[in-house]
N, C-alpha and C positions, 0 to 999 in steps of 0.2 A: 504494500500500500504506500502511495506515494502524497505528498500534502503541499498545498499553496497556498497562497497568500488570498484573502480577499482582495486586496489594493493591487493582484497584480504585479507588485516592486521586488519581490522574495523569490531565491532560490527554492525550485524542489528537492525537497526533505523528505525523511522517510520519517519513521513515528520514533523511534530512538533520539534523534535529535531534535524532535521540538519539544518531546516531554519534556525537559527543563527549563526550555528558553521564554513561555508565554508567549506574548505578541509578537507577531514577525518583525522584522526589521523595519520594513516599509509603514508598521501601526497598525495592518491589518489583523487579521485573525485567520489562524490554518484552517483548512477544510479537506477531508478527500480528494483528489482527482473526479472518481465516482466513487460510487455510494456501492458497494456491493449486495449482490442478491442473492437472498437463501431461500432454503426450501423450509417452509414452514413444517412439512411431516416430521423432518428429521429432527426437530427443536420441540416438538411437544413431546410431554411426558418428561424432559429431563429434570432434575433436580436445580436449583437456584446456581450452584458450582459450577455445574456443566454445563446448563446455559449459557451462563456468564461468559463462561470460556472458550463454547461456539463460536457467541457473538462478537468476543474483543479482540479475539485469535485472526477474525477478519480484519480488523483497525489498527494491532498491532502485532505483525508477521513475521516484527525484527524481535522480537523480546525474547530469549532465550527463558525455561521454566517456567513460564505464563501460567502454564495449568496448577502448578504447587503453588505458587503466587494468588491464583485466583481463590485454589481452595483453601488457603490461608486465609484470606479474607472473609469471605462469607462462610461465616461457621453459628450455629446457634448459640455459643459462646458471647458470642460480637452480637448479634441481632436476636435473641432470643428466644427463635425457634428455626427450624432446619429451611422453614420455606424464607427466611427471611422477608419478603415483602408478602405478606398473608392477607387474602381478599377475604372480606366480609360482604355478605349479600346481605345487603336491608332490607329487598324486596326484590320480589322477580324480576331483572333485567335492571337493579341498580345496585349498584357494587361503591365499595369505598377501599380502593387500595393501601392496605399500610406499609407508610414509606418510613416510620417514622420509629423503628423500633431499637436505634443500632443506639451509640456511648450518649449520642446528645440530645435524641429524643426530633432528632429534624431528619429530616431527607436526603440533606446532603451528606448524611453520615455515609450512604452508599456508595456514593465517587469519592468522598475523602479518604477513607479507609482503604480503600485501592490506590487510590493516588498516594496516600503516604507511603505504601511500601513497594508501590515501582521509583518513588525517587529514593527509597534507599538502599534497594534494591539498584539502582543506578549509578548512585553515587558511591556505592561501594567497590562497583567493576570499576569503576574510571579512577577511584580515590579525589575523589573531589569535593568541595564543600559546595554549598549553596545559601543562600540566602533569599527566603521566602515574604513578596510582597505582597498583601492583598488587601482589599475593602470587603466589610462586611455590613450589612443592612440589618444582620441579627442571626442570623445560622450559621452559617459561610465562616463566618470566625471562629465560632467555637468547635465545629465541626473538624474543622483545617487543623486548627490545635490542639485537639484532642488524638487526632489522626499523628500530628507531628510530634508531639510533646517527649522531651526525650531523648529522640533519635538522633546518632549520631551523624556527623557534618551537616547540620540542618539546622536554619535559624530563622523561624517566622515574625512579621512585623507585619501587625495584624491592623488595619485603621478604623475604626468605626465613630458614627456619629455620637458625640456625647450628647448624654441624656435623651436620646431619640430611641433606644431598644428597651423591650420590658425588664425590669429587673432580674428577674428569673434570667434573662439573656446574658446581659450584662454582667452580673456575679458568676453565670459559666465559665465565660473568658477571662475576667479581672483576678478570680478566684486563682487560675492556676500560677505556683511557683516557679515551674520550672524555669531553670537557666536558661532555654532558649527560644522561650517565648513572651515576647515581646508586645503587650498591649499597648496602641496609640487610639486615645482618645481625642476625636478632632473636633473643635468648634465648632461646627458646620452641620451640614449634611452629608446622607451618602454620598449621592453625586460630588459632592467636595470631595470626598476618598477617594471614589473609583476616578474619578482627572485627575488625582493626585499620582494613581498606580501608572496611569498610562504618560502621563507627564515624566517621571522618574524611567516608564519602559523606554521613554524617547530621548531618552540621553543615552545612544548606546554607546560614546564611551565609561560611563557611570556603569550601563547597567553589564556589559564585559569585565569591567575591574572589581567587581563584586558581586559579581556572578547571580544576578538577579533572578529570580524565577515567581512562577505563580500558582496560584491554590484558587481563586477563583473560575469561574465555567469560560472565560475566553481559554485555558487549557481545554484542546483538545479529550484529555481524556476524562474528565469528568463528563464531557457531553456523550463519550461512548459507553463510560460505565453505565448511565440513567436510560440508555438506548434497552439497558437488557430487560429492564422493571417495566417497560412496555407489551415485549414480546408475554412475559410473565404473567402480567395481568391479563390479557390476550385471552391465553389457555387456559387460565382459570375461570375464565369469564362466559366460554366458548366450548361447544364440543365438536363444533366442524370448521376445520380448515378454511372452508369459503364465506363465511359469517362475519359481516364487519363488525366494528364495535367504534362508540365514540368514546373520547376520552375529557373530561373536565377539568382541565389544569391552571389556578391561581399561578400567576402569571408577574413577575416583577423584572427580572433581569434577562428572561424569555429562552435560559437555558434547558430549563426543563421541558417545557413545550416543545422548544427546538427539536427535543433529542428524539421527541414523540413522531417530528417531521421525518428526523433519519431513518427512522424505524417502519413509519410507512412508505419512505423511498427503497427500505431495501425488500419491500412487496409483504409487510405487514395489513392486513385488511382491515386499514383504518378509515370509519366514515367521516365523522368530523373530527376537529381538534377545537375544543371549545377554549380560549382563551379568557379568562376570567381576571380582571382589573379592581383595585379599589378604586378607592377616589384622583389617586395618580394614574389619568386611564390613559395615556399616549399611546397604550397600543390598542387599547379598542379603540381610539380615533382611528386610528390605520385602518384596522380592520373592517371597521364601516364604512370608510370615506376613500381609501387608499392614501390619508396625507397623511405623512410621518412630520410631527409638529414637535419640535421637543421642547419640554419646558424649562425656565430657566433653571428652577427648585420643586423639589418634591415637598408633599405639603405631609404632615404628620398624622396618621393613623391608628387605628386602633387594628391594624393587620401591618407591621409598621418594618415586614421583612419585605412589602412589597412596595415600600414607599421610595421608589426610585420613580424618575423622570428621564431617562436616558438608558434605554436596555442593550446593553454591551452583546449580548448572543444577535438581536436583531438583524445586526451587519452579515452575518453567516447566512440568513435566510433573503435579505435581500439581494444577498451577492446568487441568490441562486434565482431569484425572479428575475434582476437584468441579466438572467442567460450569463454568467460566470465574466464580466465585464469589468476588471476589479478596478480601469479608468474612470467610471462613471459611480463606481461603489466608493473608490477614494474621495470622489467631487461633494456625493455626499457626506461621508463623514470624517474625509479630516477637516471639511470649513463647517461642519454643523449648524450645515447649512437646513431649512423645509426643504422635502421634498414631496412632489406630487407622482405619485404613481399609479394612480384611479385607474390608467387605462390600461395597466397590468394584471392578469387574471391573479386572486388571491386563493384559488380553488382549493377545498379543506378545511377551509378555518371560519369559525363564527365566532364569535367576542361579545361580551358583555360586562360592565361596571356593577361595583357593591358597593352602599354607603355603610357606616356605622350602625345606623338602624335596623337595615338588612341583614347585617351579620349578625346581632342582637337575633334576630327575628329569627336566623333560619340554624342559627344556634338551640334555640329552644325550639323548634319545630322537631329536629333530627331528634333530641334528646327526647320530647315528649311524644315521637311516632315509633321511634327505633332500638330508644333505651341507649343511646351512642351519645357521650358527650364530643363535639371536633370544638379545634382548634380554627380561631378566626380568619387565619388564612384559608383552611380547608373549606370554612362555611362561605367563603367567596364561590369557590369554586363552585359545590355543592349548588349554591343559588343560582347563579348562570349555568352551569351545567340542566338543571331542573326547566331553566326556562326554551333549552334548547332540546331537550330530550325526544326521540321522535321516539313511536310503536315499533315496535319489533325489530330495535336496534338497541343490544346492550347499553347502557355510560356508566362506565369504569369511573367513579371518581378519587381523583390522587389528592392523598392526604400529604399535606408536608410537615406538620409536624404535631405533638401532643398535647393537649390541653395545657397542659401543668406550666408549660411555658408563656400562657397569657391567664393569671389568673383573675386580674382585674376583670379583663373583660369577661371571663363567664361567670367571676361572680355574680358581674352586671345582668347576666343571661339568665342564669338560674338560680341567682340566690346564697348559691355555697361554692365555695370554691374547689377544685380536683383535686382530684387523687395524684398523690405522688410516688413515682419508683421510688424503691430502696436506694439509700442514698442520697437523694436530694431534698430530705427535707429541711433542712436547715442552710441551703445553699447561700443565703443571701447574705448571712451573720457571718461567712468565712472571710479572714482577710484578704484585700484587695490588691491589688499592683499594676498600675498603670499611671503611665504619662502622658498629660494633655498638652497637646501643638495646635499649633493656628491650622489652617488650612491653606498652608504652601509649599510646592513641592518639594523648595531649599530645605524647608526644615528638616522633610522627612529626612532628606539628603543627608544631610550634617546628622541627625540620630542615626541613621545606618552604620554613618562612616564610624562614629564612634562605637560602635556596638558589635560590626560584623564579624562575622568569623576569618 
């Protein structure tokens, strides 16, 4: 498998060499050549391992040991039961996928925990250190850290918004001591992080002399690991081969979605992709209007992992509607700039927006129809998904992460607040460790410098 650049500007690469690097040279973000096609027979019935290992084994072809790598990762140990992502049927033909059962209690536990051990795994063939940058909205960090925490020649510098994630979030990442992870609390907003990562990725003499790398979904293979929990739900969902099924995915940095897209490029029978927005809806303007509009700041929510205004995966899925054209893909997003695309077909995808009331609402609906408490991201979904559901077409809907991690808002919902795994109850009282910076890329800079490996 060979990978380029969106923008066009980048050499091709195979997957060995861009798992470390992040963002191309040129700013863009890697992608396939093509998309490889499987045979759906031969991938049902397998276990979550073997799947996993089917599907990555196509994305990454260089990786030496891939199959013990993969089945080190996904063990009941890690995710707490052997199927690792385990579908619950609420009702005939509506499904709630759980993505949310691995160290942090979110989603991205399933590409992180992969990603941590191919780059150390990586990093051990070459003997090389790294230094890991990323933004986190609320998951994304604790997940990457959790993943990372530890590991030798690996040093994460983690930026999220201060005072903009739930506590429960925030005491995830603050809480850990280790030596090589690194909390930046940013004045700002997400969007201030994530232009901060890709600001710091565009000094590529900065990011060669400290060997910068990434834990967010513009990496490649987070977006292939989230590819497998599609196929999975699929089968679980389905007992024939030719049966579409739609999928409802809350939607902020548009990785996960994305990955929904590869997954029915490589001849998954997907009928919709329901994309699901809070109050930060940039991408269901798209989706309705074809205008990608970005805004200048994300406004603060009560689902507040999706409180982004510029979604970083987006570029990956435009670069494949202008027909792989990474000239006209650079024009839009290195001058961040509007674009209008209305008269490009957007086939597959329907969108829809949740306010705070709504999630409130369809929080206590699932709870009082289903016995299910979710998590107010997932009750985004859930609520557009519902409003797009057709007859005799499954909707799979993907949960991102656990209650326990917003408990304000379901106390708001239901009155009492959730249930907590083992272990976290007292998460919030544990000591803290982080440092707060402005929101400029220098500073990140000058903490790096002092701190790297």
């Amino acid at each position: 498998m060979r990978y380029v650049s969106t923008r066009g500007g980048a050499p091709v690469k195979r997957f060995s060499e861009i798992l470390l690097e992040g963002l191309a040279p040129d700013g863009g973000l890697y992608v396939p050549e093509s998309f490889p096609k499987v045979d759906l027979a031969r991938f049902r019935g397998k276990s979550y391992p073997a799947l996993a290992h089917a599907i990555l084994s196509q994305f990454m072809d260089d990786i030496p040991g891939l199959e013990a790598l993969v089945g080190r990762t996904y063990t009941k140990e890690i995710f707490g039961s052997d199927d690792v992502t385990p579908l619950k049927t609420l009702e005939p033909g509506l499904h709630l996928l759980g993505l949310s059962n691995g160290p942090t209690l979110a989603f991205k536990d399933i590409a992180l925990q992969l990603l941590g051990n191919l780059f150390e795994k990586a990093l051990e063939q070459k003997n090389q250190t790294l230094n890991i940058l990323g933004a986190t909205s609320g998951d994304t960090g604790s997940a990457a850290e959790y993943a990372l925490r530890g590991k030798r020649n690996v040093n994460v510098f983690m930026l999220s918004p201060r005072g903009r994630m739930s506590a429960f979030q925030s005491a995830q990442m603050y809480s850990l001591q280790d030596a090589n992870i690194h909390n930046l609390a940013v004045e700002g907003v997400f969007d201030d992080c994530q232009d901060m990562v890709k600001q710091v990725n565009a000094d590529a003499a900065f990011k060669e002399k400290y060997r910068i790398g990434a834990v967010n979904s513009i990496n490649w293979a987070r977006v292939a690991a989230q590819v497998v929990y599609y196929f999975k739900g699929y089968f679980e969902a389905t007992r024939a081969n030719s049966q579409e099924v739609s999928f409802a995915v809350p939607s902020g940095n548009f990785g996960n979605i994305y990955a929904g897209f590869v997954a029915r490029a490589m001849g998954l029978p997907v009928h919709k992709l329901i994309l699901a927005t809070n109050e930060n809806d940039v991408l269901d303007e798209f989706f309705r209007s074809g205008r990608y509009r970005p805004r200048k700041a994300a406004v603060a929510t009560s689902s507040p992992s999706m409180d982004i205004s510029r979604a970083s995966n987006f570029e990956r899925y435009v670069y494949d509607l202008l027909e792989e054209d990474g000239a006209k893909v650079n024009k839009i997003f290195a001058s961040g700039e509007e674009a209008d695309l209305s008269l490009i077909p957007r086939a597959g995808f329907v969108s829809g927006r949740s306010t705070h009331a709504e999630r409130i609402a369809t929080i206590k609906s699932v709870h009082a129809r289903y016995g299910v408490v979710i998590d107010p991201h997932t009750a985004d979904g859930v609520k557009v998904g519902l409003e797009h559901r057709e007859q005799g077409v499954p909707l799979v809907c993907m949960e991102t992460a656990l209650p326990a991690k917003f408990a304000d808002t379901i106390r708001e919902a239901l009155g009492t607040a959730p249930a907590r795994r083992a272990g976290f109850e007292r998460l919030e009282e544990l000591p803290q460790r982080f440092k707060v910076l402005k929101p400029e890329a220098e500073v990140v800079k000058r903490y790096i410098e002092a701190h790297a490996r």
